[in-house]
KEKE-3310 file (N, C-alpha, C; in steps of 0.2 Angstrom, whole numbers, plus 5000, padded with zeros to 4 digits):
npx = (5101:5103:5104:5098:5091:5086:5080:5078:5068:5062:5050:5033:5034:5047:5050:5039:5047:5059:5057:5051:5058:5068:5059:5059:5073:5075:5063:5068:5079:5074:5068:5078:5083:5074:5054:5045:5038:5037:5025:5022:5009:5003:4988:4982:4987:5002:5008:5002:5008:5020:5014:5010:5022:5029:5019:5020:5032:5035:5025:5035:5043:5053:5050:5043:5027:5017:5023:5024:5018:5005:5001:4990:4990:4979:4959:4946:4931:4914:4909:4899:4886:4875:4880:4896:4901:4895:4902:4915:4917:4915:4918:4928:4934:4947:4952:4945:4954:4965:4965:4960:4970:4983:4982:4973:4980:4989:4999:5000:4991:4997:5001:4992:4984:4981:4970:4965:4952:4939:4928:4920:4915:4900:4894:4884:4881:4891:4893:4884:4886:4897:4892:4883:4891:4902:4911:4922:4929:4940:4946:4963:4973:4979:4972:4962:4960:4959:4964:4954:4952:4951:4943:4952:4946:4931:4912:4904:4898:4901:4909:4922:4923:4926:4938:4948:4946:4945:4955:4965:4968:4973:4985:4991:4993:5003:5014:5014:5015:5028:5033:5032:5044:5045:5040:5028:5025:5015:5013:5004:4994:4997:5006:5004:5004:4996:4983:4987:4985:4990:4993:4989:4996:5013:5013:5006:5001:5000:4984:4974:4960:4954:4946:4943:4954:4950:4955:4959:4947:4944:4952:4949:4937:4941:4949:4939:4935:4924:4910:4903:4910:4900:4895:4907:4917:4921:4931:4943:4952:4968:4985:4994:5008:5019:5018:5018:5034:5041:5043:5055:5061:5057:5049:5047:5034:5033:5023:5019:5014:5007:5012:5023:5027:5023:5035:5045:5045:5043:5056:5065:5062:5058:5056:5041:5022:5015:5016:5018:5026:5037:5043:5053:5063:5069:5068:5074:5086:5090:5093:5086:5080:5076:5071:5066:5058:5056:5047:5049:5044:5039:5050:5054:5054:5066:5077:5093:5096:5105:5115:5109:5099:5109:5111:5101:5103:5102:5106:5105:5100:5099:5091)
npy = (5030:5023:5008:5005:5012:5024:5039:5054:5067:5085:5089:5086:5090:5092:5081:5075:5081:5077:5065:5066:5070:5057:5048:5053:5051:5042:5036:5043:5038:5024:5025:5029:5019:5011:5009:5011:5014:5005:5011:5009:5014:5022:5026:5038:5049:5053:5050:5061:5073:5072:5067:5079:5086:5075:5076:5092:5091:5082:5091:5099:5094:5086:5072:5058:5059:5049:5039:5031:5019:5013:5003:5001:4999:4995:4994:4998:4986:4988:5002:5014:5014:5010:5004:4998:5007:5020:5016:5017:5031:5035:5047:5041:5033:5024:5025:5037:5046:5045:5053:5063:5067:5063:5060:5069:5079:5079:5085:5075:5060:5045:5031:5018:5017:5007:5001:4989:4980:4981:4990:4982:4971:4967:4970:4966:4953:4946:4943:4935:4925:4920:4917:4906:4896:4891:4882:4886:4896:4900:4908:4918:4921:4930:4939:4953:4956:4949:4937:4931:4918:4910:4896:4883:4877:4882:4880:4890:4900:4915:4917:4911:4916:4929:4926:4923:4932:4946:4945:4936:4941:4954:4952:4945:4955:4964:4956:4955:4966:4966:4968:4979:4994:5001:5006:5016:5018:5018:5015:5010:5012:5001:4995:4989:4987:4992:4986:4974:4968:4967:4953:4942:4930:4930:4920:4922:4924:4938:4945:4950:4947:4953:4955:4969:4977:4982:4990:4998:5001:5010:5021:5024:5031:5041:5050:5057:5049:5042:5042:5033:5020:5009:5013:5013:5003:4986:4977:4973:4972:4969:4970:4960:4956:4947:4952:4964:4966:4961:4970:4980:4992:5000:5013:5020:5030:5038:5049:5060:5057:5045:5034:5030:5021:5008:5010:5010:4997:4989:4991:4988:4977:4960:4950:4950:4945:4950:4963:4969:4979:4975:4966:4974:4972:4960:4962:4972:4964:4954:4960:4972:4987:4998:5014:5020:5036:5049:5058:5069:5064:5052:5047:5047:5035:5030:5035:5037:5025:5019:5009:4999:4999:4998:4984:4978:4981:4994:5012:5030:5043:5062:5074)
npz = (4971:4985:4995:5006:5018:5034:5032:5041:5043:5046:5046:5040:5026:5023:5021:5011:5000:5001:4999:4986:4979:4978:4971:4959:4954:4952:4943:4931:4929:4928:4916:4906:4904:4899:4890:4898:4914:4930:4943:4959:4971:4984:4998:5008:5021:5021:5006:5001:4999:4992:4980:4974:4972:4964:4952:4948:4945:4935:4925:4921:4914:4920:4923:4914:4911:4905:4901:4913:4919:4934:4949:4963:4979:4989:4990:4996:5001:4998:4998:4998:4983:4969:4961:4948:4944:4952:4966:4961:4960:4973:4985:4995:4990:4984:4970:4967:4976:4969:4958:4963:4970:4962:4949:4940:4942:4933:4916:4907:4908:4916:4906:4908:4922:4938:4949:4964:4957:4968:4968:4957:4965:4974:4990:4999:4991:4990:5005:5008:5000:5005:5021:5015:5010:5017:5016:5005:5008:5020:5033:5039:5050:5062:5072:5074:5060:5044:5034:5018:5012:4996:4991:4978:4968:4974:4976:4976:4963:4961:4971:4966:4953:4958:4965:4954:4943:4950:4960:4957:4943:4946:4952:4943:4931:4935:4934:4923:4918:4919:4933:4948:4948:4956:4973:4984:4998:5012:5031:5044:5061:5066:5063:5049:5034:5018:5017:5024:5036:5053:5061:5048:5039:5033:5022:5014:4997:4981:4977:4992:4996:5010:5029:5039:5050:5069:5073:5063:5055:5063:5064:5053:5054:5064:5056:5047:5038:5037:5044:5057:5063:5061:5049:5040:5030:5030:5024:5011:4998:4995:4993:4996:5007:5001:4989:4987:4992:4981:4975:4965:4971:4985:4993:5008:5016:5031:5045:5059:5075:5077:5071:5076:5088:5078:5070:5076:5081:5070:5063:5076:5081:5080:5066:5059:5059:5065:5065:5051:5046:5049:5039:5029:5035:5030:5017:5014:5018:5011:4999:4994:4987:4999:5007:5021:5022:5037:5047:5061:5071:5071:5068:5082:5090:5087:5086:5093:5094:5087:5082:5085:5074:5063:5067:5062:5048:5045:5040:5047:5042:5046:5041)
capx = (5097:5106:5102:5095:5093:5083:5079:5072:5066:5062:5043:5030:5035:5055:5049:5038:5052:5066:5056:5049:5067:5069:5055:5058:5077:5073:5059:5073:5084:5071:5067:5083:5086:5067:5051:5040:5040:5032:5024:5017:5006:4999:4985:4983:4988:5006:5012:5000:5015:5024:5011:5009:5027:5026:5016:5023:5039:5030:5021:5040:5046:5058:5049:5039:5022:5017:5028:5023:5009:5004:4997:4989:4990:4974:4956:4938:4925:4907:4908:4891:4885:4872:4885:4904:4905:4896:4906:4922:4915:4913:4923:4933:4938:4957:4953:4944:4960:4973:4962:4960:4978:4989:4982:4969:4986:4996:4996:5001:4994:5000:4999:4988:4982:4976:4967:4961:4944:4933:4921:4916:4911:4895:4896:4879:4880:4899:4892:4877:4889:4902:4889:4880:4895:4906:4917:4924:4935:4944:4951:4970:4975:4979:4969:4953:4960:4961:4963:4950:4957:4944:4946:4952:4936:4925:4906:4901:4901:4902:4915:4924:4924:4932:4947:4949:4945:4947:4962:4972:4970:4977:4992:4996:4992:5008:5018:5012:5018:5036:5033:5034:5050:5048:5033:5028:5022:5016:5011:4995:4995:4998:5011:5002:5007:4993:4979:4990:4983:4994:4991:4990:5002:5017:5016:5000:5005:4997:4983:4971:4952:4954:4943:4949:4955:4944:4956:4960:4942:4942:4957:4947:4933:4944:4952:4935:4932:4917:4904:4906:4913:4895:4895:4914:4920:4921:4932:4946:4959:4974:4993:4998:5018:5025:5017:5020:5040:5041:5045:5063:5063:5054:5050:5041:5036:5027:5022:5015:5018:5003:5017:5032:5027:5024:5041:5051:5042:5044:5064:5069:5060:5059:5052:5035:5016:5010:5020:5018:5031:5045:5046:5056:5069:5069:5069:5083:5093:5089:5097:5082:5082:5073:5072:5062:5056:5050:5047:5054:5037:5038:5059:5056:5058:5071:5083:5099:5098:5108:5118:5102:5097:5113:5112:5095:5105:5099:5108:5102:5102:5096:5092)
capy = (5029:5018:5003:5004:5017:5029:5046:5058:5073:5089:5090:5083:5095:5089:5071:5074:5084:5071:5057:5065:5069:5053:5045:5056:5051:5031:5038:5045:5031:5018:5027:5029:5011:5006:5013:5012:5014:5005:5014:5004:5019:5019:5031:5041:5055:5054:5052:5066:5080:5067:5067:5085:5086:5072:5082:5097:5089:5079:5095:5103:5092:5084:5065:5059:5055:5048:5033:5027:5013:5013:5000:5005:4994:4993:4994:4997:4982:4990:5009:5016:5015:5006:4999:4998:5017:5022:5015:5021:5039:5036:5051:5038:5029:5022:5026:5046:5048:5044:5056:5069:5068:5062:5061:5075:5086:5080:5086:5070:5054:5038:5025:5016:5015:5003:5001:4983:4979:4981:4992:4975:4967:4968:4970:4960:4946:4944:4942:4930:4918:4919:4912:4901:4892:4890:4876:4888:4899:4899:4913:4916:4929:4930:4946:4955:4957:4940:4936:4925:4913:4909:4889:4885:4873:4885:4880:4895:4905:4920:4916:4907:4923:4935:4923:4920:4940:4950:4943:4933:4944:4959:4951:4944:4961:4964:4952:4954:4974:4967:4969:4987:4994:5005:5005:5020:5014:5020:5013:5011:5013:4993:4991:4986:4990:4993:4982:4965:4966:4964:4946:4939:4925:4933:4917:4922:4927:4939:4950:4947:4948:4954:4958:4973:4977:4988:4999:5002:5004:5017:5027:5028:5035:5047:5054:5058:5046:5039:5046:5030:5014:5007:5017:5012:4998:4982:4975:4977:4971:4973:4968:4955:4958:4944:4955:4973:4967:4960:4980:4980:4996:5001:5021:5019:5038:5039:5054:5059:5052:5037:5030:5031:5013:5004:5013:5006:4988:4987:4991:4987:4970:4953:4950:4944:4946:4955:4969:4971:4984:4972:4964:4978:4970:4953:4964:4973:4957:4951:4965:4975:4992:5001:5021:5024:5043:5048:5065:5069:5062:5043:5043:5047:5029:5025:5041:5035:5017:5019:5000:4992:4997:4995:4975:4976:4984:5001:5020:5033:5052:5065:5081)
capz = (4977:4991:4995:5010:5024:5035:5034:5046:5042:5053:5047:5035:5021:5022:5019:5005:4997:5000:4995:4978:4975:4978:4967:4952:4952:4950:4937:4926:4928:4922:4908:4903:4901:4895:4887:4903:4922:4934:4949:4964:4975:4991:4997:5015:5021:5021:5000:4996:4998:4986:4973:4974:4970:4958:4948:4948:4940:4926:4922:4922:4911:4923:4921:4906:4918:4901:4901:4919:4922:4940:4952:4967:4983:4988:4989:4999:4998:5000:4999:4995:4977:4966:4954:4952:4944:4957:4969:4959:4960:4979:4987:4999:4986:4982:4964:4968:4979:4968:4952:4967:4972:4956:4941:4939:4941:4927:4909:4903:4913:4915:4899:4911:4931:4939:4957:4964:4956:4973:4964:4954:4970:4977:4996:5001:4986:4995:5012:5007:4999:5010:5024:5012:5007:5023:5014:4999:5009:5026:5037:5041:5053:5073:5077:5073:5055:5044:5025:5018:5005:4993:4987:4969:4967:4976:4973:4973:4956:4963:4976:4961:4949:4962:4965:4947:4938:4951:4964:4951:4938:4946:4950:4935:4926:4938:4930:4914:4915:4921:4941:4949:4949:4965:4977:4988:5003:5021:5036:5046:5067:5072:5058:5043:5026:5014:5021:5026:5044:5057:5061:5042:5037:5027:5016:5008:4990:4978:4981:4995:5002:5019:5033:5041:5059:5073:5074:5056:5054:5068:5061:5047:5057:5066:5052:5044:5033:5037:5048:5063:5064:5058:5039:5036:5026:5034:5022:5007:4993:4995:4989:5001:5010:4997:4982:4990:4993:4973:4971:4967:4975:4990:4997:5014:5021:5041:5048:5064:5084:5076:5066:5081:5090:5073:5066:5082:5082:5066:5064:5081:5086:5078:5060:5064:5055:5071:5064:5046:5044:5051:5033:5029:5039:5029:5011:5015:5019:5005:4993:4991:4988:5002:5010:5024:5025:5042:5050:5068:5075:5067:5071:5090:5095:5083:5089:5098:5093:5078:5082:5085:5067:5060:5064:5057:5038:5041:5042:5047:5040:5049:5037)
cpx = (5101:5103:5097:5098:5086:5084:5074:5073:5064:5053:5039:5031:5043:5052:5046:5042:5056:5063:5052:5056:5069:5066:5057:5066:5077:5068:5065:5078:5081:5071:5071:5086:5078:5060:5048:5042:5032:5031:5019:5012:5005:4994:4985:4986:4997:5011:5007:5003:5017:5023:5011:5015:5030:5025:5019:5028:5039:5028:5025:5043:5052:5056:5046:5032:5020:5018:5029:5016:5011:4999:4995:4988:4984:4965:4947:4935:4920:4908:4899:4891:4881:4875:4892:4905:4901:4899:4913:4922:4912:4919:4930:4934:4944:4957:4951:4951:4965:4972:4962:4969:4983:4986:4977:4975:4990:4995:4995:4999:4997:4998:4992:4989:4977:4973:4961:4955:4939:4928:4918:4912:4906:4895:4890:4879:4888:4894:4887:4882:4894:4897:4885:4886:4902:4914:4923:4927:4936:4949:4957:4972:4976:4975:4963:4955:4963:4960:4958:4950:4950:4947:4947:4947:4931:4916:4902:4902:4903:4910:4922:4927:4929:4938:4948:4950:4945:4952:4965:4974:4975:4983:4995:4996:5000:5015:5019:5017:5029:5039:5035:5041:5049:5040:5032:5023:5020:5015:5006:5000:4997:5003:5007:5004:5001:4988:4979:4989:4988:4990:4990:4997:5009:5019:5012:5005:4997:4991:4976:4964:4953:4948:4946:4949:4952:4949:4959:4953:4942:4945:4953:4943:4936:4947:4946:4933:4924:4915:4904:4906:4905:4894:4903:4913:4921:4928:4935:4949:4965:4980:4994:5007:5021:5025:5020:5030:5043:5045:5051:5067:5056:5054:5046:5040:5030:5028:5018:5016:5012:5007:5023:5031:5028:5031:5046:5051:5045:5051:5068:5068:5060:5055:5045:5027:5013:5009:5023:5024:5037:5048:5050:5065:5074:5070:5075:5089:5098:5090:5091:5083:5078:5074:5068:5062:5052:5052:5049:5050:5036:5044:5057:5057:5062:5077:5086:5099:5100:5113:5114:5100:5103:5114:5107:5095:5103:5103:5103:5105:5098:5094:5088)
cpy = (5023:5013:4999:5010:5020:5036:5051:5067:5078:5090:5085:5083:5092:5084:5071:5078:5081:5067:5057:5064:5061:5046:5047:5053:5042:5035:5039:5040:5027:5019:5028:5023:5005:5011:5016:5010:5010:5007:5012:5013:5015:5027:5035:5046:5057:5052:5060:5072:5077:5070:5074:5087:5084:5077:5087:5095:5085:5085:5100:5101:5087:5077:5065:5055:5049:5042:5028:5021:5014:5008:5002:4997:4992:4996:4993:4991:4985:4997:5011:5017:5008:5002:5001:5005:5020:5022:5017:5029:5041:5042:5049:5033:5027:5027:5034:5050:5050:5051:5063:5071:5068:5066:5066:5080:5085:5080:5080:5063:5049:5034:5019:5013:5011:4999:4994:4985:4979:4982:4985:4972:4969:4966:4962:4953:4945:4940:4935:4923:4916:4915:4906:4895:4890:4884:4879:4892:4897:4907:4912:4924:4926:4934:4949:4956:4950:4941:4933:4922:4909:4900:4888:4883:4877:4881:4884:4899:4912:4920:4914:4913:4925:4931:4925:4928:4944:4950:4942:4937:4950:4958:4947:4950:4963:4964:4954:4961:4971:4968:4977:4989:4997:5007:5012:5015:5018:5015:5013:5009:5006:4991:4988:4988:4988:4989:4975:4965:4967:4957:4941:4936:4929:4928:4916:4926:4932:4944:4948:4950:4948:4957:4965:4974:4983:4992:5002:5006:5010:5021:5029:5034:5043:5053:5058:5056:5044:5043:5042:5024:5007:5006:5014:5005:4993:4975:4976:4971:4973:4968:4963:4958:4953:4949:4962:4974:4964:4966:4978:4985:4998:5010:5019:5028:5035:5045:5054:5057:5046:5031:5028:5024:5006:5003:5009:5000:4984:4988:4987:4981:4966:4955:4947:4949:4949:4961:4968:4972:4981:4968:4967:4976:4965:4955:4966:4969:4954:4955:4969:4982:4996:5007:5022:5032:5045:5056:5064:5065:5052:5041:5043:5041:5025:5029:5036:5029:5015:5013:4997:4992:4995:4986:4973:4977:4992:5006:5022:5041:5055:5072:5086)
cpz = (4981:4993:5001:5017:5028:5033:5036:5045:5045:5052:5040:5028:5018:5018:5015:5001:4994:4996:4987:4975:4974:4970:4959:4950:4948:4945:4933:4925:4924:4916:4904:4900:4897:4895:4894:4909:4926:4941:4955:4968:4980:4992:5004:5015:5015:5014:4999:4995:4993:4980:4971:4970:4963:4953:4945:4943:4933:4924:4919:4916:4912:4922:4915:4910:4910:4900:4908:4918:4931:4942:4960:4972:4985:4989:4993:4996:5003:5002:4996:4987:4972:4963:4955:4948:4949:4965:4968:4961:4968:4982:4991:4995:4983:4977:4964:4971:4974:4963:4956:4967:4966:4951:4939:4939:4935:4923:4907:4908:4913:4908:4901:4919:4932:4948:4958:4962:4963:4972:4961:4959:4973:4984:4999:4996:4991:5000:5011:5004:5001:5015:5021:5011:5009:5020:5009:5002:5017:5029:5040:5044:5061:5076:5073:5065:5049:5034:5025:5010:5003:4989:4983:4966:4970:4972:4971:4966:4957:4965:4969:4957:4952:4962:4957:4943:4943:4957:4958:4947:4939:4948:4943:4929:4930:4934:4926:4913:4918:4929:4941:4951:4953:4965:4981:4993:5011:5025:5042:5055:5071:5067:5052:5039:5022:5017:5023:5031:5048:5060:5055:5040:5032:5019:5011:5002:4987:4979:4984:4996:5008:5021:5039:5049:5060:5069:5068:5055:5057:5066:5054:5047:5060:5063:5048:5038:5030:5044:5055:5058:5060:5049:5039:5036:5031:5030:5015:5001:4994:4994:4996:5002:5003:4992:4983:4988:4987:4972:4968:4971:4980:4996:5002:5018:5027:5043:5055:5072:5082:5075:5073:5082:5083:5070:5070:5082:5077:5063:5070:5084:5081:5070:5060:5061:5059:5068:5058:5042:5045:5045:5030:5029:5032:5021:5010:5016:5014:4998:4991:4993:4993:5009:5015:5026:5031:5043:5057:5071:5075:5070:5079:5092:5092:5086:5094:5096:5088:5077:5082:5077:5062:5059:5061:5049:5037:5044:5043:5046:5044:5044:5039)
residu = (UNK:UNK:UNK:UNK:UNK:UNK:UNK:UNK:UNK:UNK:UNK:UNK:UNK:UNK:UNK:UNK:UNK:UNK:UNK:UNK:UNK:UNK:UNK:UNK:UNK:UNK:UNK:UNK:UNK:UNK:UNK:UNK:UNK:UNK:UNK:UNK:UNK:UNK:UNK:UNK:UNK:UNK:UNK:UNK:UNK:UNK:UNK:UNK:UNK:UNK:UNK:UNK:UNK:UNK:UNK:UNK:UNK:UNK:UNK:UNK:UNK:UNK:UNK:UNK:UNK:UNK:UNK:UNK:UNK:UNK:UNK:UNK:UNK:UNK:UNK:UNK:UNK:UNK:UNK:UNK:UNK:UNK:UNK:UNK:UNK:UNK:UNK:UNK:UNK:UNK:UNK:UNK:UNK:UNK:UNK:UNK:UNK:UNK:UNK:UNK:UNK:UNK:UNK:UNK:UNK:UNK:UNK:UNK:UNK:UNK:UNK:UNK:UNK:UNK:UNK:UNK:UNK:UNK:UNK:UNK:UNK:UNK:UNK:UNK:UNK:UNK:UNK:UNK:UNK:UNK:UNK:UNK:UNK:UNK:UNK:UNK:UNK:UNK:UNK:UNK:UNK:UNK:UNK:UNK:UNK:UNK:UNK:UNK:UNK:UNK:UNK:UNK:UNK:UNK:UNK:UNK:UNK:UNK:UNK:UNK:UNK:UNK:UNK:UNK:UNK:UNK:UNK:UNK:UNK:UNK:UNK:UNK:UNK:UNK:UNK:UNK:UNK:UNK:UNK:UNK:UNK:UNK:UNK:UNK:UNK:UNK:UNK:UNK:UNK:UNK:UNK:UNK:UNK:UNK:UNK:UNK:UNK:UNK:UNK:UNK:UNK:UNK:UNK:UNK:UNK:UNK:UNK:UNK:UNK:UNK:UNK:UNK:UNK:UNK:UNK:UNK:UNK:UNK:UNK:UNK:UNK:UNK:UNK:UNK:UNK:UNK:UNK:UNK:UNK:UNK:UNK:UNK:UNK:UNK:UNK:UNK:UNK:UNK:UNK:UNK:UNK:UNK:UNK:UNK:UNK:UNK:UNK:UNK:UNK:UNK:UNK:UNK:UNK:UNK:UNK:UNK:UNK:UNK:UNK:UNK:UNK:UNK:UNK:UNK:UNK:UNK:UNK:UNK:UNK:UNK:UNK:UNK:UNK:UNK:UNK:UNK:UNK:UNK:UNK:UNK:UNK:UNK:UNK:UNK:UNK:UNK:UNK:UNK:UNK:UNK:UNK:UNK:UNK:UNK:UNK:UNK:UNK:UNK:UNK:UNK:UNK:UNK:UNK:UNK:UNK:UNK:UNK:UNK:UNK:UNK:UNK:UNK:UNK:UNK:UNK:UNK:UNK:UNK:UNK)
# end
């Protein structure tokens, strides 16, 4: 795998094709040097050609799925459900997704997956001691989407807890497995990566409590998530930019003409937490290994500016 590049694809199908190719060759590589793989995910439309593919080649015999652990980037707060299995077993679930799309295909699954704890939290006990308790966290963001940094002293028990067992813990489950050796990753319509807003600090660490932005909410709406803007999720878990760029390696695929403005913003302009996807720039610099997969619809505002990316560290392929 190269160190760093683009590639533009002619359709959807190319790109989940490339970049299974892509994934399975780093799988075979790790495991040739050590017992177990770690697999960062992402969820949304554009790996589920991947997975698909994935699949198929664990089931071939080509990787050892077996021998993967998996983390998943992130995580709904407040999906519909009495408890946290029935909020696990919510249809738009990280965790439904991953069992729909990955692991319900493979003979063998993973050693073990693991998808932020969100189920654990309860949505109205959240809310009620978030406004009761104004002094135990703080919001950090520029735009309608804002982390909220829970104190270390919180007074509240509750509030207290979540930092402690269900933030802290899941990145140090991280650690503890040896960090992710390669991440998949997409990108949301303002440049976001996994649920780090645009507008969130890039020097939050770890994994975060955000409140989500309109238009992520609406895209979820539009894609058929949720019913309206009302019923959807208000709120998530997710991998913070410092945790997410940990990977050692990094597959990003975008699909779509949604993706094209993020795609360009985020290669061709400043490094900057408006625009998520610009830390890309800043990992690459920095000797990380990272392949953006796009289809023709994502590149269109990268096409012809092959100097502008190159001072930014990036080729590009066409296939």
């Amino acid at each position: 795998m190269m160190n760093t590049g683009i590639v533009v694809a002619r359709d959807y199908e190319q790109m989940s094709e490339y970049a299974a190719g892509l994934v399975q060759k780093s799988i075979r590589a790790g495991l040739a040097e050590k017992h177990e793989f770690v697999l960062g995910l992402a969820t949304g439309g554009s790996p589920v050609g991947l997975y698909e593919r994935l699949a198929l080649a664990a089931n071939r015999g080509r990787i050892d799925s077996s021998r993967l652990k998996t983390f998943n980037l992130d995580e709904y707060i407040g999906l519909k459900g009495r408890n946290p299995q029935e909020r696990v077993l919510n249809k738009e679930s990280y965790c439904y997704f991953m069992v729909k799309h990955l692991f319900s295909k493979l003979n063998d699954p993973p050693s073990s997956f693991q998808v932020p704890w969100a189920n654990l939290v309860d949505y109205k006990t959240l809310k009620k001691e978030l406004i009761g308790n104004p002094d135990d966290w703080r919001r950090m963001g520029t735009d309608s989407g804002n982390a909220i940094i829970i104190r270390k002293k919180a007074q509240s028990p509750y509030l207290s807890w979540i930092k402690r067992y269900v933030l802290d813990s899941y990145a140090r489950l991280i650690t503890t497995a040896g960090g992710i050796d390669l991440q998949v990753l997409g990108v949301g319509g303002r440049g976001h990566v996994a649920f780090h807003e645009a507008g969130i600090p890039f020097s939050l660490k770890g994994l975060l409590m955000v409140e989500l932005d309109r238009v992520t909410v609406e895209h979820a709406v539009q894609d058929g998530h949720f019913p309206s803007s009302r019923q959807a999720p208000k709120m998530a878990l997710t991998m913070s930019i410092d945790l997410v760029f940990k990977a050692r390696q990094v597959v990003l695929l975008a699909s779509g003409s949604r993706k094209t403005d993020a795609i360009a913003r985020g290669l061709l302009g400043p490094v900057d937490c408006e625009v998520p996807v610009s830390y890309v720039q800043t990992y690459a610099k920095r000797g990380g290994k990272v392949i953006l997969v796009l289809d023709r619809e994502a590149a269109a505002g990268i096409m012809g500016r092959h100097k502008e990316l190159r001072a930014n560290g990036f080729t590009v392929k066409v296939i």
